[in-house]
C-alpha positions in Angstrom: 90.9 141.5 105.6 87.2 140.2 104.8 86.1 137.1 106.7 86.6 133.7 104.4 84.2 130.5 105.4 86.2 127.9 107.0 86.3 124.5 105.1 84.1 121.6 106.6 85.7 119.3 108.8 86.2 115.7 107.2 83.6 113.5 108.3 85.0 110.1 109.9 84.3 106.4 109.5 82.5 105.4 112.2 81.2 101.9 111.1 83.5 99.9 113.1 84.4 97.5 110.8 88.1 96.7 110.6 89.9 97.6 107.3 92.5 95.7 105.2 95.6 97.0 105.9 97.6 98.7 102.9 101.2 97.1 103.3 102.8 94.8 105.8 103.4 96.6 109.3 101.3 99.4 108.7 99.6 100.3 111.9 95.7 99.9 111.9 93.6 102.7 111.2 90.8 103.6 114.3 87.7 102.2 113.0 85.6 104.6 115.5 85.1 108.2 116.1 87.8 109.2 119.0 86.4 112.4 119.5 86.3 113.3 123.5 89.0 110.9 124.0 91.6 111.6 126.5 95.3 110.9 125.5 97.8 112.6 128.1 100.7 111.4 130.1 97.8 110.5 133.0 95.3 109.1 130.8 94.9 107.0 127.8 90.9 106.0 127.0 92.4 103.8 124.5 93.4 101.3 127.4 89.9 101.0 128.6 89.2 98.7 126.0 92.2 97.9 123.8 94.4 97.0 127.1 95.3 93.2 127.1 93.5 92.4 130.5 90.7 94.4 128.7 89.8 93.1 125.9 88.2 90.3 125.9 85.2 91.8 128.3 85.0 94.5 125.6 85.4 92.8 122.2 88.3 95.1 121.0 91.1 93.8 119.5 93.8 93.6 122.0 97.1 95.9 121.1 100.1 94.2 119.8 102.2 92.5 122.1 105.0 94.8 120.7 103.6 97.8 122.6 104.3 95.3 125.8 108.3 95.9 124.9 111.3 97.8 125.3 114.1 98.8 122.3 115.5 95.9 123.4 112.5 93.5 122.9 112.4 93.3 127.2 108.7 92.4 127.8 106.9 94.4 130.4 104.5 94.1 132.3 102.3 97.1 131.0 102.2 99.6 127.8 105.6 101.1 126.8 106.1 104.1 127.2 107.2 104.9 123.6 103.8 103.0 122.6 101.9 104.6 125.1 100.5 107.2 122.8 98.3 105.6 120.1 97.7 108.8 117.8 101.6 109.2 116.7 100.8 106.1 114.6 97.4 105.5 114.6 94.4 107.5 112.9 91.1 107.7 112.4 89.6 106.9 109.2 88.6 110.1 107.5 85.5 110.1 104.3 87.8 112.3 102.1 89.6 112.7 98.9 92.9 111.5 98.2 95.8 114.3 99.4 98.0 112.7 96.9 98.1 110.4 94.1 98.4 106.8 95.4 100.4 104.4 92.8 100.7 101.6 95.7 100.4 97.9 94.0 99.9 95.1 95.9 101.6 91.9 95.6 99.0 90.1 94.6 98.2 92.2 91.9 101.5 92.0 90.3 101.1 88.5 89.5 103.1 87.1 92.6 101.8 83.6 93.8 101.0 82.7 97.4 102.7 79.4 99.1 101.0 76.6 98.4 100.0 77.6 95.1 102.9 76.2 93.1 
């Protein structure tokens, strides 16, 4: 029953400079701290700069016009519901080791060629 030091919280990349995405259709990573942020059914802080009618006052990339759509691909005239929560598929980058091993290849490396190229 002694007391045990907690482990350091991760530090986050905070540099705001966009990463390269690992795979097609993988959701972009936050490249900012989100700390404070409020994310509830009443309130997203995400839209105050990420929200198509936002974005270009605020320089943030504007979200995906997919998160403007129904299952059935009806467009709408605001966020979807089911995308209305950013954090079920994006993250914040953390500065920390690898959790597992990562064997991912990219196409490029595996000697595929690009169009045009032939």
């Amino acid at each position: 029953m002694e007391a045990i030091p907690a482990a350091p919280l991760e530090r986050y990349v905070t540099d705001d400079v966009r990463q390269m995405r690992a795979y097609p259709e993988q959701p972009p990573i936050i490249p900012h701290s989100i700390e404070g942020y409020q994310l509830s059914v009443n309130a997203n802080r995400c839209m105050s700069c990420h929200k198509r009618e936002n974005s270009l006052g605020t320089g943030a990339p504007m979200i995906s016009i997919t998160h403007y759509m129904t299952r059935e691909g009806q467009m709408l005239a605001d966020v979807s519901p089911r995308r209305y929560f950013c954090t079920q598929c994006h993250v914040p980058q953390a500065d920390t080791e690898a959790l597992v091993q990562n064997t991912f290849t990219d196409m490029a490396e595996m000697g595929a060629n690009t169009a045009g190229e032939q």
